[in-house]
N, C-alpha and C positions, 0 to 999 in steps of 0.2 A: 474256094474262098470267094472269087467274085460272084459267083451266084449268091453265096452270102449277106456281101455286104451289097448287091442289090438287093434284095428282101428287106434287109436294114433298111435302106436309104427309101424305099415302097414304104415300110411301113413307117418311118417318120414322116414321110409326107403325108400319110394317110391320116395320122394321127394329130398333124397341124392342122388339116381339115377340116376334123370331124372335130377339135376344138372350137374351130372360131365358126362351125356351123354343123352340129349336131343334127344332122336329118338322119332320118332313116337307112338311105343311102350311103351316104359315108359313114355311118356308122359299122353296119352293113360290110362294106370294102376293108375297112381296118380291121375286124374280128375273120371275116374271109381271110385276108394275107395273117394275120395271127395265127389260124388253126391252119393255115397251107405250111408253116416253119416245121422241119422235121424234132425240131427239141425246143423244147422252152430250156432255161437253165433256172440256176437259183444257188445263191450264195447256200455254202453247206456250211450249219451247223450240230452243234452236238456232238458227239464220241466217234470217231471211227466206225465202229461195230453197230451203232445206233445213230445215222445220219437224221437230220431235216433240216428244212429248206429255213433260211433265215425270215422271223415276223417282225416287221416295223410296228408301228402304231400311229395312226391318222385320226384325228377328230375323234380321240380316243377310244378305236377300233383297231384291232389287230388286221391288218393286211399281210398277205404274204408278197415278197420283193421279187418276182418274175422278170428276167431278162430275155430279150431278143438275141443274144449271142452270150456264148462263152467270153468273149471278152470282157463285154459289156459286167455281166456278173463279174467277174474278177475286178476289173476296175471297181465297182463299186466296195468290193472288198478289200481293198489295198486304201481307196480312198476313205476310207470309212475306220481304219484300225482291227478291221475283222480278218487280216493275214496273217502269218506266223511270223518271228524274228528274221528269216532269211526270205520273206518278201513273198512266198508262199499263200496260195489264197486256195481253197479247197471248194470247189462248186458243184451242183446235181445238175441231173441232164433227165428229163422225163418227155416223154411225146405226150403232144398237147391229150390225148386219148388218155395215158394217163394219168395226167392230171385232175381231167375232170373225173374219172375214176376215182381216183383221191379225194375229190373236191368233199365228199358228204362227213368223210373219216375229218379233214380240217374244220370243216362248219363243227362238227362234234366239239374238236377243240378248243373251240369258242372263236375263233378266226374268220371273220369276217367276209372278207375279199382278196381279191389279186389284182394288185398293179402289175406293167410291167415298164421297164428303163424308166426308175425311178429317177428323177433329179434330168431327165434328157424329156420324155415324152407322157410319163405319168399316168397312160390310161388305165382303167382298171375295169371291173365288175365284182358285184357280189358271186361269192363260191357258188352261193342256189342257183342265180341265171347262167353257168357256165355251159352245163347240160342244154338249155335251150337255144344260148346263142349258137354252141355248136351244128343245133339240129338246124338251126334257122339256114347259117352259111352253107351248111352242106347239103340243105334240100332234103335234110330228111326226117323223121316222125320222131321226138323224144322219147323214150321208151312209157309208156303208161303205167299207171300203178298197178293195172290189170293185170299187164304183160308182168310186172317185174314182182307181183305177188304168186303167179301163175295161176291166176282167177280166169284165165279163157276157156272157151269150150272145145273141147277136143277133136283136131282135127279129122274130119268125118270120113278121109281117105286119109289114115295113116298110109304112110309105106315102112316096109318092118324090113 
């Protein structure tokens, strides 16, 4: 749990930062500590049997409501009227991996973006740069459209 709510308390300060001065860097540090969280959460709506994540609406844009903690998403859910009669607040848990896995099936949907600790820290991105910011923080190649149509040439030493 406190490893936890350090990460929390990392990432709001990272995200005070990179508000009142948007470099590269601190931009950079806030999506690093974001995709370092073992789960994003996200207010659960919909059926039981057919769960999704709760969509706001911003600058009238569908955002999806990304939390830094389980709690965090539950509060927003209790606070908000989105719990059940007995205080009951039902939340998803996805690793940032997939999420952005999900991200292109959401853009489909017409959904925009993802914030996350809406109404605490508010940052967000469009669903299209989730993929890249990932590759960015972690230092590694976005998949290409080559790679992911499998337009490459075939490796000249397979091993079978």
């Amino acid at each position: 749990m406190t490893d936890e709510l350090d990460a929390q308390a990392r990432i709001d300060q990272l995200a005070y930062v990179a508000k009142n001065d948007a470099s590269q860097d601190h931009l950079t540090a806030l999506w690093s500590a974001t995709f370092e969280l073992e789960r994003w959460w996200f207010v659960q709506r919909g059926e039981p049997d057919n769960p999704h994540p709760f969509v706001g609406v911003f600058d009238d844009k569908p955002f999806l409501l990304g939390f830094t903690s389980a709690k965090r998403a539950r509060n927003f859910a209790v606070s908000n009227g989105y719990a059940t009669a007995d205080g009951s607040a039902f939340v998803l848990a996805m690793t940032p991996d997939d999420a952005v896995a999900q991200s292109a099936a959401w853009a489909n949907e017409g959904i925009h973006a993802l914030t996350f600790d809406h109404g605490i820290t508010g940052y967000f991105a469009p669903l299209a740069n989730l993929e890249p910011i990932r590759a960015h923080v972690r230092g590694t190649a976005p998949e290409s459209e080559a790679e992911a149509n499998g337009d490459l040439a075939p490796d000249p030493d397979p091993v079978v």
